[in-house]
mmCIF file of the N, C-alpha and C atoms, coordinates in Angstrom:
data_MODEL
# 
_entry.id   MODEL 
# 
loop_
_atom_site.group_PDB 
_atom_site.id 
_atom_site.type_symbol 
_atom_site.label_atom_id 
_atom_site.label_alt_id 
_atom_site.label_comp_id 
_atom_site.label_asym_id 
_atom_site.label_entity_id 
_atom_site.label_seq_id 
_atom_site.pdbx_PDB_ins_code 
_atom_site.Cartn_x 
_atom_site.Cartn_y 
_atom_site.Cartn_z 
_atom_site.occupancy 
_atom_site.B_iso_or_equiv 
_atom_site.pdbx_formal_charge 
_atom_site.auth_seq_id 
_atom_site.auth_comp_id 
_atom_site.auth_asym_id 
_atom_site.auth_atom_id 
_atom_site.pdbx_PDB_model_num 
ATOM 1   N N  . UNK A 1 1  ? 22.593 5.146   -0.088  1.00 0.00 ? 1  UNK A N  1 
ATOM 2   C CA . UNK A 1 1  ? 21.224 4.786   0.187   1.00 0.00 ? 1  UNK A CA 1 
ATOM 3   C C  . UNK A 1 1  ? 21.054 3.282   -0.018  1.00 0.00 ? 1  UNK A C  1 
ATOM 4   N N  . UNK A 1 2  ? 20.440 2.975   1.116   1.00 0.00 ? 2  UNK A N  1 
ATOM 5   C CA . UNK A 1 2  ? 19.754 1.214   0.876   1.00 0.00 ? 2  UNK A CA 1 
ATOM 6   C C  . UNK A 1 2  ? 18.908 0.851   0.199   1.00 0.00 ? 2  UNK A C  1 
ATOM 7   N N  . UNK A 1 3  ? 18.903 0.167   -1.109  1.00 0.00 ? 3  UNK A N  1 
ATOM 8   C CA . UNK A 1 3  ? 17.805 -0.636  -1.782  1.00 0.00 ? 3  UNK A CA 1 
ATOM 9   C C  . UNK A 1 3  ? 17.313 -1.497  -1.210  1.00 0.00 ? 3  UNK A C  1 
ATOM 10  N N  . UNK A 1 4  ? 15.993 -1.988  -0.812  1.00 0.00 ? 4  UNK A N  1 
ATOM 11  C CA . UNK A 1 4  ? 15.714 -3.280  -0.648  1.00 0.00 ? 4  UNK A CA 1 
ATOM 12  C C  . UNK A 1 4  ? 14.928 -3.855  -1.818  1.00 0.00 ? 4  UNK A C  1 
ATOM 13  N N  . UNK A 1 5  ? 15.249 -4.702  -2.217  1.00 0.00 ? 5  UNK A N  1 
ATOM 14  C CA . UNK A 1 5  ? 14.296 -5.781  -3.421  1.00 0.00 ? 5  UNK A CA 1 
ATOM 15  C C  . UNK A 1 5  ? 13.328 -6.873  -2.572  1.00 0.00 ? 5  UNK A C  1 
ATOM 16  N N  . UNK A 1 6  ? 12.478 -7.285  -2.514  1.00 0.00 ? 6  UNK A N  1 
ATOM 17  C CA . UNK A 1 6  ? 11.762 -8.410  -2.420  1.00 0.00 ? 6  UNK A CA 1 
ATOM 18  C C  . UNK A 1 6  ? 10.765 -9.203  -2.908  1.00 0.00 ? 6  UNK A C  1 
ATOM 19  N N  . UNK A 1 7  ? 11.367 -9.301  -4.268  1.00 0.00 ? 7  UNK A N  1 
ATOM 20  C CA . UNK A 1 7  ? 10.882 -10.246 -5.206  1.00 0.00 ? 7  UNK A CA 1 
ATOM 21  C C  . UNK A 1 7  ? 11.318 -11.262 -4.936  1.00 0.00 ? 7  UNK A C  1 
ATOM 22  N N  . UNK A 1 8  ? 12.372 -11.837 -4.349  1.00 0.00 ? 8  UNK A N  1 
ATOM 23  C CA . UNK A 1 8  ? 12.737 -13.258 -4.223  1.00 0.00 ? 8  UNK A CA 1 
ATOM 24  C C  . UNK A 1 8  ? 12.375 -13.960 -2.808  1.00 0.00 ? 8  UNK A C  1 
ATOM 25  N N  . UNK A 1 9  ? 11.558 -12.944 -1.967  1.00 0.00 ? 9  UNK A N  1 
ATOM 26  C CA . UNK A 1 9  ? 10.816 -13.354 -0.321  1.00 0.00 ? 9  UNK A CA 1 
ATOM 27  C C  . UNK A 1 9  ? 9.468  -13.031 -1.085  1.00 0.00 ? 9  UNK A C  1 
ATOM 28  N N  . UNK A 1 10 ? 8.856  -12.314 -2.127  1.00 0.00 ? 10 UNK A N  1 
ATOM 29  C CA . UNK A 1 10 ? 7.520  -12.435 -1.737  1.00 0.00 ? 10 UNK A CA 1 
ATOM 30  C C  . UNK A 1 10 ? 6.590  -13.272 -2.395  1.00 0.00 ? 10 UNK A C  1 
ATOM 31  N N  . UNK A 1 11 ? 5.763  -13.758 -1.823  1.00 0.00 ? 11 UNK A N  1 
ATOM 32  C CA . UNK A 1 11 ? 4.768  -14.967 -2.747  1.00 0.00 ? 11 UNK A CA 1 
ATOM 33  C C  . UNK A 1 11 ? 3.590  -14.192 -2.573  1.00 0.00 ? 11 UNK A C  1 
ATOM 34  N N  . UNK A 1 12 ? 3.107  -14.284 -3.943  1.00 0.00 ? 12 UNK A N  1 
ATOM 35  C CA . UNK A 1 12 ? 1.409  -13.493 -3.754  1.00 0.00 ? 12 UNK A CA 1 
ATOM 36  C C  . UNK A 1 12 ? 0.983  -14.689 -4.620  1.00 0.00 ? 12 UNK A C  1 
ATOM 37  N N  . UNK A 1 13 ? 0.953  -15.864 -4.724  1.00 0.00 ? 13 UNK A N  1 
ATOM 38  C CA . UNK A 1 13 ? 0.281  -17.188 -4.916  1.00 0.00 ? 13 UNK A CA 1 
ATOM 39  C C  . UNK A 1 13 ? -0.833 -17.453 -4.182  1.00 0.00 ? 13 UNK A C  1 
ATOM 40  N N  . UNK A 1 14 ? -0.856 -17.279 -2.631  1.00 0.00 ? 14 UNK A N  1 
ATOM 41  C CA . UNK A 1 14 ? -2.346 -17.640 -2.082  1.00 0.00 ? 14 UNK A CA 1 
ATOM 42  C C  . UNK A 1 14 ? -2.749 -15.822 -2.340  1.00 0.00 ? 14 UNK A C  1 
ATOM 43  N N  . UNK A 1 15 ? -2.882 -15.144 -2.707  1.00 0.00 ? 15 UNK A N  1 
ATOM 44  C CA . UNK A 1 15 ? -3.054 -13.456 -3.020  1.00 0.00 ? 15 UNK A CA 1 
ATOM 45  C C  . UNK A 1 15 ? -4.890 -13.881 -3.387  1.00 0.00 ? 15 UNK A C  1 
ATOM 46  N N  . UNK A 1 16 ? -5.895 -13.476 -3.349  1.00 0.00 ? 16 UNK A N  1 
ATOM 47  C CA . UNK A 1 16 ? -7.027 -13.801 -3.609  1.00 0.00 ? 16 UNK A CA 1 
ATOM 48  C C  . UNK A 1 16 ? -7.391 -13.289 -5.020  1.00 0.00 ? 16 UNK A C  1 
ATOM 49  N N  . UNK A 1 17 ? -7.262 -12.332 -5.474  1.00 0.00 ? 17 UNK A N  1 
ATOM 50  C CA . UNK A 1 17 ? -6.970 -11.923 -6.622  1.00 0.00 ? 17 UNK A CA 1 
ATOM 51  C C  . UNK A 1 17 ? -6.208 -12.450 -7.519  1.00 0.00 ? 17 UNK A C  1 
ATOM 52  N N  . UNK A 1 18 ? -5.383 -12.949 -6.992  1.00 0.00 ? 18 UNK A N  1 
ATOM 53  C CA . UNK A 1 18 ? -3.996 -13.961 -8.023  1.00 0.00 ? 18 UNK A CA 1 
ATOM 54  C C  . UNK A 1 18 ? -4.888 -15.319 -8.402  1.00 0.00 ? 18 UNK A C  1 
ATOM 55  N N  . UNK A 1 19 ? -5.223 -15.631 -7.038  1.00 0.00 ? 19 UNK A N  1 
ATOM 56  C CA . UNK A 1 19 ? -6.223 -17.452 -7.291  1.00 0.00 ? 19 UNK A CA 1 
ATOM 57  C C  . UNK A 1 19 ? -7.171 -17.488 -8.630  1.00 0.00 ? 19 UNK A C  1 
ATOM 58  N N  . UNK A 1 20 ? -8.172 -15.862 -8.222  1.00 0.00 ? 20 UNK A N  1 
ATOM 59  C CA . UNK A 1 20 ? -9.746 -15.783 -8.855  1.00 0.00 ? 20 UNK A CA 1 
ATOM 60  C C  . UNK A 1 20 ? -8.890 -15.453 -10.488 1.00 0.00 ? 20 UNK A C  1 
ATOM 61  N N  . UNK A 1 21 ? -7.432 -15.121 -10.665 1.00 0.00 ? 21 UNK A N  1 
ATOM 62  C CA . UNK A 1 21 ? -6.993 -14.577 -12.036 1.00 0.00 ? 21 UNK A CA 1 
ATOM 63  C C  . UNK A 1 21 ? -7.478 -13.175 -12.800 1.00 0.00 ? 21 UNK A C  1 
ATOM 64  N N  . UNK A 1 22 ? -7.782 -12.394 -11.131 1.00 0.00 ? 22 UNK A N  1 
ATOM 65  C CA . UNK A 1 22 ? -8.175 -11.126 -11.497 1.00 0.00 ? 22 UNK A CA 1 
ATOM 66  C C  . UNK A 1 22 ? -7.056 -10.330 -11.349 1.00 0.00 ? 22 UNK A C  1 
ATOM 67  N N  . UNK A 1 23 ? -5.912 -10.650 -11.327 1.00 0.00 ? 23 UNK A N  1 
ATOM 68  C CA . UNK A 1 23 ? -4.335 -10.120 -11.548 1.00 0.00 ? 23 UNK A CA 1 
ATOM 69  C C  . UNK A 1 23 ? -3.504 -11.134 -11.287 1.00 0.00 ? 23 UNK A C  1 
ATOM 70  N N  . UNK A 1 24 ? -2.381 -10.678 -11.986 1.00 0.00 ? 24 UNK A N  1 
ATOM 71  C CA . UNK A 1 24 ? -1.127 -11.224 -12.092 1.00 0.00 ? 24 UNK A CA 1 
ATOM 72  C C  . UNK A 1 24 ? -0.470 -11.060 -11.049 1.00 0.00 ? 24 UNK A C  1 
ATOM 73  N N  . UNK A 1 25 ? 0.858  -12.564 -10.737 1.00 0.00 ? 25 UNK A N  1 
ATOM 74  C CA . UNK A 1 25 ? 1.525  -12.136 -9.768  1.00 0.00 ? 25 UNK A CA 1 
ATOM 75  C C  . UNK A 1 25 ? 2.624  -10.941 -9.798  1.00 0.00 ? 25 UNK A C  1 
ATOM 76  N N  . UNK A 1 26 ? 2.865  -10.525 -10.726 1.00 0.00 ? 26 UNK A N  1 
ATOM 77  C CA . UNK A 1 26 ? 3.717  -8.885  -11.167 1.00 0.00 ? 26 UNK A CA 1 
ATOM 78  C C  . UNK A 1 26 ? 2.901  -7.962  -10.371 1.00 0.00 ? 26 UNK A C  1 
ATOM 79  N N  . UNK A 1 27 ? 0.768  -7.657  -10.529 1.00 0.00 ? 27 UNK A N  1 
ATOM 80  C CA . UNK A 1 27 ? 0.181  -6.860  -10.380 1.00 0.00 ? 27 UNK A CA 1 
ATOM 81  C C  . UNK A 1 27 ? 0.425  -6.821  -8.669  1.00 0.00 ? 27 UNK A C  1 
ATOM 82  N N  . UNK A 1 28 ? 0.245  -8.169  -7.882  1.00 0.00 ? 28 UNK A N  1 
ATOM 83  C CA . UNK A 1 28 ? -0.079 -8.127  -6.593  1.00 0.00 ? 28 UNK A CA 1 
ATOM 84  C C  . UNK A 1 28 ? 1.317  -7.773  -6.330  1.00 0.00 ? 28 UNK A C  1 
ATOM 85  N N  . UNK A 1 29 ? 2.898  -8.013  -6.839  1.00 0.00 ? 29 UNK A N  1 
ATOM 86  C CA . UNK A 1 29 ? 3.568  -7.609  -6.037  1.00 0.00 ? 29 UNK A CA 1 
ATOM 87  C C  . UNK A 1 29 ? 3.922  -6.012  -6.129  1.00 0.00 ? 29 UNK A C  1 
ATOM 88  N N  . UNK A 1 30 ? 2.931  -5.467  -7.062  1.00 0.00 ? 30 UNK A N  1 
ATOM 89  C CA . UNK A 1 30 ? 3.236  -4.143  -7.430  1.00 0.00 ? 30 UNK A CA 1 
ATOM 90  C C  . UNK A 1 30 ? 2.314  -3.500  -6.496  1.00 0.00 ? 30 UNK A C  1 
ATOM 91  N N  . UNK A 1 31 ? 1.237  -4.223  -5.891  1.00 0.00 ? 31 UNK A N  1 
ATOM 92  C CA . UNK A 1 31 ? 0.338  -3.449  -5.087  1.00 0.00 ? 31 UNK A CA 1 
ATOM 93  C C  . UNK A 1 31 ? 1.032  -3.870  -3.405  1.00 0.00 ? 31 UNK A C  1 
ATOM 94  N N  . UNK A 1 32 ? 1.582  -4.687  -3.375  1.00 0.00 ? 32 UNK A N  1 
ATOM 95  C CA . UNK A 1 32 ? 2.788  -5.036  -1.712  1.00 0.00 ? 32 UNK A CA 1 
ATOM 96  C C  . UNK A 1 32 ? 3.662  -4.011  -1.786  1.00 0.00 ? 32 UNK A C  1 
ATOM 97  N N  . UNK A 1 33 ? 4.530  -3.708  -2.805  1.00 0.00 ? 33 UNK A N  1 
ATOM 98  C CA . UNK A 1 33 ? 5.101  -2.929  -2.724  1.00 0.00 ? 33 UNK A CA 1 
ATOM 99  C C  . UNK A 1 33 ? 4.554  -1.147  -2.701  1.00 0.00 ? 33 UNK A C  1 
ATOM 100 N N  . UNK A 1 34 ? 3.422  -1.162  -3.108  1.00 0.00 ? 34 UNK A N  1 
ATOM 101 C CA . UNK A 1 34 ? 2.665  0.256   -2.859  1.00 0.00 ? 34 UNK A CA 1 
ATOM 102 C C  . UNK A 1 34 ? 2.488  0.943   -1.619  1.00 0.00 ? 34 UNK A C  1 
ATOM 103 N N  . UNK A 1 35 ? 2.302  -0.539  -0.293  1.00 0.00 ? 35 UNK A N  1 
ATOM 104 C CA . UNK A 1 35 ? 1.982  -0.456  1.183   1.00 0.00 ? 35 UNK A CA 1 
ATOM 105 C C  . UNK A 1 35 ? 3.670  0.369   1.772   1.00 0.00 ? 35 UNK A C  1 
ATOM 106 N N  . UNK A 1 36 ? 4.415  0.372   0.848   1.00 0.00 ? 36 UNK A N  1 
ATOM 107 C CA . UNK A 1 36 ? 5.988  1.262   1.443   1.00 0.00 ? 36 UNK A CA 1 
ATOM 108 C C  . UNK A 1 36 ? 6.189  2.689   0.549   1.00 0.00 ? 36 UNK A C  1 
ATOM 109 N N  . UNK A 1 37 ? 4.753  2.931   -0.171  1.00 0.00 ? 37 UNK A N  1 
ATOM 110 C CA . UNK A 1 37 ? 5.203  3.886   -0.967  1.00 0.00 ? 37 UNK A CA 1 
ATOM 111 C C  . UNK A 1 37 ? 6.191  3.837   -2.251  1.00 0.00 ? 37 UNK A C  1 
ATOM 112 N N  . UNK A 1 38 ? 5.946  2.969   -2.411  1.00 0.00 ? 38 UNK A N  1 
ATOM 113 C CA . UNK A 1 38 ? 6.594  2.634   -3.829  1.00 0.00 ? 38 UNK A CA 1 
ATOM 114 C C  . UNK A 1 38 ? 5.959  2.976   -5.206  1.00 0.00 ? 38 UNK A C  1 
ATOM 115 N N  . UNK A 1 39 ? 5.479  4.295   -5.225  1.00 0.00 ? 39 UNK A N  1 
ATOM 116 C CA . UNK A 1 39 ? 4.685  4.859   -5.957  1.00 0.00 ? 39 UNK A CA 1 
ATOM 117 C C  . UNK A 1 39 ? 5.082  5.148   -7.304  1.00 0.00 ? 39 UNK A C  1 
ATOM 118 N N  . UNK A 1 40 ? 6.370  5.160   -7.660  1.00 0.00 ? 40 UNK A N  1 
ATOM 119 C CA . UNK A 1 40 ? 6.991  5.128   -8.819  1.00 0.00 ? 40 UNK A CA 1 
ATOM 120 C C  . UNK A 1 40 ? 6.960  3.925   -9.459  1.00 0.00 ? 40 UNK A C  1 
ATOM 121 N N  . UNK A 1 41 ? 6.632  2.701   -8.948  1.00 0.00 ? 41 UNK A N  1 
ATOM 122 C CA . UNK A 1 41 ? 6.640  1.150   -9.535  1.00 0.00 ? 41 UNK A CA 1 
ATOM 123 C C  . UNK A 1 41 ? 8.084  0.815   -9.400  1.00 0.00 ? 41 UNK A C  1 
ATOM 124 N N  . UNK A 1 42 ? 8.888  1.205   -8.958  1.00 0.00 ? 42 UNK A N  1 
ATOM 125 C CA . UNK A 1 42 ? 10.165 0.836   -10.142 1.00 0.00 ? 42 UNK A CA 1 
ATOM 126 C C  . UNK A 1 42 ? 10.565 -0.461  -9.113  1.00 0.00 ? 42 UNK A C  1 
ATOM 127 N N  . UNK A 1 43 ? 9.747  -1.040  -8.511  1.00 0.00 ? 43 UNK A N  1 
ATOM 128 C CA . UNK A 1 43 ? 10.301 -2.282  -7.938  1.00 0.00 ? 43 UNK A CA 1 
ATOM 129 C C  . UNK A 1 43 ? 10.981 -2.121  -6.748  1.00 0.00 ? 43 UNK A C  1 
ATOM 130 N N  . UNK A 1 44 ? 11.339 -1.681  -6.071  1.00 0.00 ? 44 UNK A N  1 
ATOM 131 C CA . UNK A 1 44 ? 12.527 -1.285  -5.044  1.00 0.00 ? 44 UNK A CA 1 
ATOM 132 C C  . UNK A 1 44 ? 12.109 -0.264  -3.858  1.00 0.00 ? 44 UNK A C  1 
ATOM 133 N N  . UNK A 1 45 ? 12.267 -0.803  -2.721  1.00 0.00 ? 45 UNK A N  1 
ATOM 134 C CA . UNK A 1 45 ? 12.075 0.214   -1.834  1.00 0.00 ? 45 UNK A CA 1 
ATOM 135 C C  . UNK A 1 45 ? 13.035 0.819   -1.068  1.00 0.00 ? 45 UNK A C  1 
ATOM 136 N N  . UNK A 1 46 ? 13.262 1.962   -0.129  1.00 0.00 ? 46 UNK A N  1 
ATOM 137 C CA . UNK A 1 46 ? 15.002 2.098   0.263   1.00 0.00 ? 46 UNK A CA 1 
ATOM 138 C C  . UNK A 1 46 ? 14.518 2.245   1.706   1.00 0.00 ? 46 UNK A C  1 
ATOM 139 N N  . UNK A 1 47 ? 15.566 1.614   2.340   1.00 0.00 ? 47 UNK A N  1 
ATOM 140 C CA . UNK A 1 47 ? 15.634 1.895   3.597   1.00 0.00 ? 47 UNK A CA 1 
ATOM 141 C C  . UNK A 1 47 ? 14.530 2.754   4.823   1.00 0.00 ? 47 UNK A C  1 
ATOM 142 N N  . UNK A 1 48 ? 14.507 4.287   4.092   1.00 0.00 ? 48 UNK A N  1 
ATOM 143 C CA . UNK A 1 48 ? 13.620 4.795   4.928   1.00 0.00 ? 48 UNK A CA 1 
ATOM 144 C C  . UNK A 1 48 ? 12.368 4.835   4.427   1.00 0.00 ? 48 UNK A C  1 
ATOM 145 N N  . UNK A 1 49 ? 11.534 4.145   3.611   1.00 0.00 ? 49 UNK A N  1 
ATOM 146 C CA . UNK A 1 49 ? 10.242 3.547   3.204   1.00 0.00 ? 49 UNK A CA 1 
ATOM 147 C C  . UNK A 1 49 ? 9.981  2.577   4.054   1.00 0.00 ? 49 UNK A C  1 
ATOM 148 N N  . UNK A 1 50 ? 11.132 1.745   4.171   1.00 0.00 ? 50 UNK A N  1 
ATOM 149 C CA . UNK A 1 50 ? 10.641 0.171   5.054   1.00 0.00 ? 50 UNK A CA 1 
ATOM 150 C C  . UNK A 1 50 ? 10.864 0.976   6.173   1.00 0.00 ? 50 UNK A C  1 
ATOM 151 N N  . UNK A 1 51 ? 11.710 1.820   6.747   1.00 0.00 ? 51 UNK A N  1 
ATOM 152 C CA . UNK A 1 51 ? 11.285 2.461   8.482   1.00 0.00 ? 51 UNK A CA 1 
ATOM 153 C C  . UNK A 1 51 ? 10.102 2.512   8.447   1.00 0.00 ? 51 UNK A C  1 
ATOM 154 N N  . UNK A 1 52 ? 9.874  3.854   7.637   1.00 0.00 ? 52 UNK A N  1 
ATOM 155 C CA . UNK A 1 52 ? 8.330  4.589   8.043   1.00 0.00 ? 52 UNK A CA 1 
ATOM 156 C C  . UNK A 1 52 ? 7.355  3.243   8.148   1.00 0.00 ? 52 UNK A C  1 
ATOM 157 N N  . UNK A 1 53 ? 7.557  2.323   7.289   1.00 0.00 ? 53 UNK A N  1 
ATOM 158 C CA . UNK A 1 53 ? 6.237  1.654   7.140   1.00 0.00 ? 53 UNK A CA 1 
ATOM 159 C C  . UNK A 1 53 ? 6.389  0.527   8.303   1.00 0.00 ? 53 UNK A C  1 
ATOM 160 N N  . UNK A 1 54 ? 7.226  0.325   8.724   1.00 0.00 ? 54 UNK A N  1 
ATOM 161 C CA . UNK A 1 54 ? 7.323  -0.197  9.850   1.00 0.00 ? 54 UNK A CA 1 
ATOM 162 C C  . UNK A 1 54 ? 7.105  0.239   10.967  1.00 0.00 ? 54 UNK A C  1 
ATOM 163 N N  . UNK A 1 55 ? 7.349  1.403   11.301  1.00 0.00 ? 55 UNK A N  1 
ATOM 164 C CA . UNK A 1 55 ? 7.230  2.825   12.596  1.00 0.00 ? 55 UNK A CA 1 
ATOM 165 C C  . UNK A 1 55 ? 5.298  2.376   12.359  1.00 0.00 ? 55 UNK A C  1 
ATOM 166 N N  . UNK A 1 56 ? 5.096  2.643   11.368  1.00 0.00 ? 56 UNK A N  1 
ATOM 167 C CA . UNK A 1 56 ? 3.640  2.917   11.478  1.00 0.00 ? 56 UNK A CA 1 
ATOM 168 C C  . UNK A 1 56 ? 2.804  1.322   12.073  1.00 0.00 ? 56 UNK A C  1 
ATOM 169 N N  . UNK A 1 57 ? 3.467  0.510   11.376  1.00 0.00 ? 57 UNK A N  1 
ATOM 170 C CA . UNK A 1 57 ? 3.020  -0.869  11.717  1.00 0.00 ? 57 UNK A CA 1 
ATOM 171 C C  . UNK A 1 57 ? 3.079  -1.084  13.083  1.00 0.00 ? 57 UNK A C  1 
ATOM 172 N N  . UNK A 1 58 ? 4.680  -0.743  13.828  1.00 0.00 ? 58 UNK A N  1 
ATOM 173 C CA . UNK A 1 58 ? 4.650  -0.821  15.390  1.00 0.00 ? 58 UNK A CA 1 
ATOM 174 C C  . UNK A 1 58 ? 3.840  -0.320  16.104  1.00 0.00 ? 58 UNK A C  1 
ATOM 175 N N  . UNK A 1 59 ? 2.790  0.698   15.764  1.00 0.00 ? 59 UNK A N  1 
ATOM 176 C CA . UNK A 1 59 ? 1.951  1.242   17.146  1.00 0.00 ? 59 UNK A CA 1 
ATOM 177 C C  . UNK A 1 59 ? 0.653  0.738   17.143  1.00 0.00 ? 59 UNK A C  1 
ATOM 178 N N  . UNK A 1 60 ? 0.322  -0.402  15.986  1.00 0.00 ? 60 UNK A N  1 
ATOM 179 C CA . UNK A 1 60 ? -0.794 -0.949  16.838  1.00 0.00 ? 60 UNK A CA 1 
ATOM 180 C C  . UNK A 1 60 ? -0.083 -2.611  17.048  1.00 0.00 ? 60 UNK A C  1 
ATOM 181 N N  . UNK A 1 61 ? 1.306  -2.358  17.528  1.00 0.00 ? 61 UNK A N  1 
ATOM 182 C CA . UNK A 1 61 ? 1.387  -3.819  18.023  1.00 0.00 ? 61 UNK A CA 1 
ATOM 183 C C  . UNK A 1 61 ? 2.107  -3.731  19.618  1.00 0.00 ? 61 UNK A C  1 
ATOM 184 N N  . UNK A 1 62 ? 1.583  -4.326  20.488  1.00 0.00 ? 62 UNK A N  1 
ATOM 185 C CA . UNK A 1 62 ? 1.340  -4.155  21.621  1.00 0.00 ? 62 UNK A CA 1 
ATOM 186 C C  . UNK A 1 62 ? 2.728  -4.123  22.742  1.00 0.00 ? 62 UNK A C  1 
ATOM 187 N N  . UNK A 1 63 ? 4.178  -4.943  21.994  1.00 0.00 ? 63 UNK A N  1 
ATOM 188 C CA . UNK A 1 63 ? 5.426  -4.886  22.813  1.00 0.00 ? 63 UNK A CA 1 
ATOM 189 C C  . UNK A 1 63 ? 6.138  -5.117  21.624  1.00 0.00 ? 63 UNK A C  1 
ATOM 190 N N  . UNK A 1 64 ? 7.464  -5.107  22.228  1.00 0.00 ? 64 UNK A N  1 
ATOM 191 C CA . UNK A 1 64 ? 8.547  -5.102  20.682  1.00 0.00 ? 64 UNK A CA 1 
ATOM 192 C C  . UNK A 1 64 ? 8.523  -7.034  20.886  1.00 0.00 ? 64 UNK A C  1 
ATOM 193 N N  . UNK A 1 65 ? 8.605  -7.394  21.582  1.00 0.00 ? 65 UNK A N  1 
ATOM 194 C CA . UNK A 1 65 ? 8.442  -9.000  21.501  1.00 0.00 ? 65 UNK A CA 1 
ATOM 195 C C  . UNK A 1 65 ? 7.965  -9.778  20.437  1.00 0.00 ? 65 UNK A C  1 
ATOM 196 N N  . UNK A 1 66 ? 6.621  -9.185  20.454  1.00 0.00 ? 66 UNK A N  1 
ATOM 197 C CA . UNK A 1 66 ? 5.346  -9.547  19.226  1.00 0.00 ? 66 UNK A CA 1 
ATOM 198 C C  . UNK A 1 66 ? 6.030  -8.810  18.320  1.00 0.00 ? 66 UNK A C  1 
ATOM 199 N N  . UNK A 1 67 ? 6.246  -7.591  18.295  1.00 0.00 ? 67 UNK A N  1 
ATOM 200 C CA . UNK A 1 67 ? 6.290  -7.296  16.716  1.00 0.00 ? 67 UNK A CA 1 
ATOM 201 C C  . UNK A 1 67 ? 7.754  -7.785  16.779  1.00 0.00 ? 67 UNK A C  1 
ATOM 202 N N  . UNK A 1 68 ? 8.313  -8.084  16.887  1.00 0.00 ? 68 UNK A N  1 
ATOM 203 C CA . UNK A 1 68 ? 9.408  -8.990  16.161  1.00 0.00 ? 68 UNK A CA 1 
ATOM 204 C C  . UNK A 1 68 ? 9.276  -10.321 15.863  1.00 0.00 ? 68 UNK A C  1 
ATOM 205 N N  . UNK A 1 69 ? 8.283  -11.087 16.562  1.00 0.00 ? 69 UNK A N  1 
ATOM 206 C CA . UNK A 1 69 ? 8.005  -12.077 16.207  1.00 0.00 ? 69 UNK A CA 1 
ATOM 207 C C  . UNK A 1 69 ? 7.349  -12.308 14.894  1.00 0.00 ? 69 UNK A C  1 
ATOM 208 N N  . UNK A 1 70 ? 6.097  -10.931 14.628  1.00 0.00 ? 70 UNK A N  1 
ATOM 209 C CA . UNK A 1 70 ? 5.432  -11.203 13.495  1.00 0.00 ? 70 UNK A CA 1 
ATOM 210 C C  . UNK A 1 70 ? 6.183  -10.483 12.453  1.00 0.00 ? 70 UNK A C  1 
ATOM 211 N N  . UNK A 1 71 ? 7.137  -9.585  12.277  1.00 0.00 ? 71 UNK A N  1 
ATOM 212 C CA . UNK A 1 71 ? 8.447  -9.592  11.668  1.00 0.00 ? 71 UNK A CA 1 
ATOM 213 C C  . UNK A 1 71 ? 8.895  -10.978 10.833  1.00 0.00 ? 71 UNK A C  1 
ATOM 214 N N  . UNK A 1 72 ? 9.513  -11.353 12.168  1.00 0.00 ? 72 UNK A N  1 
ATOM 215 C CA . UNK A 1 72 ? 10.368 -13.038 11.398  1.00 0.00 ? 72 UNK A CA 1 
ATOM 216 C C  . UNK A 1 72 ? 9.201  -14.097 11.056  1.00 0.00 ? 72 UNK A C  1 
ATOM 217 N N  . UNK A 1 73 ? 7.805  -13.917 11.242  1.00 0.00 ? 73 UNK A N  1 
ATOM 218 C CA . UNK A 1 73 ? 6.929  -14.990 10.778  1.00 0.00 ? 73 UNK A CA 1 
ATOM 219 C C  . UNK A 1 73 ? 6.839  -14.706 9.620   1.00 0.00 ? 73 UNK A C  1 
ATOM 220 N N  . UNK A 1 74 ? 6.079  -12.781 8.825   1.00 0.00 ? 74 UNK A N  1 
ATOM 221 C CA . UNK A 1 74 ? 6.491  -12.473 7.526   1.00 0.00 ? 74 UNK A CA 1 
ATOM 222 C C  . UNK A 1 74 ? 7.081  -12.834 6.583   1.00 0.00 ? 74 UNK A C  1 
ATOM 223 N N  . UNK A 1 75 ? 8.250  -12.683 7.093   1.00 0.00 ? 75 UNK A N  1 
ATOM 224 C CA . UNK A 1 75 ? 9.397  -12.571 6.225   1.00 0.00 ? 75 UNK A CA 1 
ATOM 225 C C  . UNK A 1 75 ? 10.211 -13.711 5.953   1.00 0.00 ? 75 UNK A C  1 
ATOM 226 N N  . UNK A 1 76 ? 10.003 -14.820 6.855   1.00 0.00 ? 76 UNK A N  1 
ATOM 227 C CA . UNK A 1 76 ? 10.219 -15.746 7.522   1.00 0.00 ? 76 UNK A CA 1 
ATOM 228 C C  . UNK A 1 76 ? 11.504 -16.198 7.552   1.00 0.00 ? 76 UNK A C  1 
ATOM 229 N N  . UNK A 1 77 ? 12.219 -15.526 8.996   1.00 0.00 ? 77 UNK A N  1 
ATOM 230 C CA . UNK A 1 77 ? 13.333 -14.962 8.985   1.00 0.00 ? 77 UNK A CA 1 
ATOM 231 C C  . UNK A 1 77 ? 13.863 -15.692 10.385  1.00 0.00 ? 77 UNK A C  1 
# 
């Protein structure tokens, strides 16, 4: 099984909640990582978390063109 980590790609610094100091950057990356089902906390998502949550992301984006583009803008890849 594939782990993915992305603590070392994610910045929740402009996070609006992070700015106002109504959470920590630990809290916001614990709530990024929630959007893959990462419901256990334990930091880590596997492989078929980032599908699904991607499958779901692709159908309101209009050609695979765009969503690969806003892919590598993300992630910035």
């Amino acid at each position: 099984m594939v782990i993915l980590t992305c603590r070392g790609v994610f910045n929740g610094l402009s996070h609006p909640q992070v700015i106002s100091g109504e959470i920590t950057l630990d809290q916001a990356f614990d709530q990024f990582l929630k959007n893959f089902n990462d419901r256990n906390s334990q930091g880590k998502i596997n492989k078929m978390e980032w599908d699904n949550f991607y499958a779901a992301v692709s159908y309101s984006i209009y050609n695979d063109e765009h969503f690969v583009s806003c892919v590598k803008t993300v992630w910035k890849l």
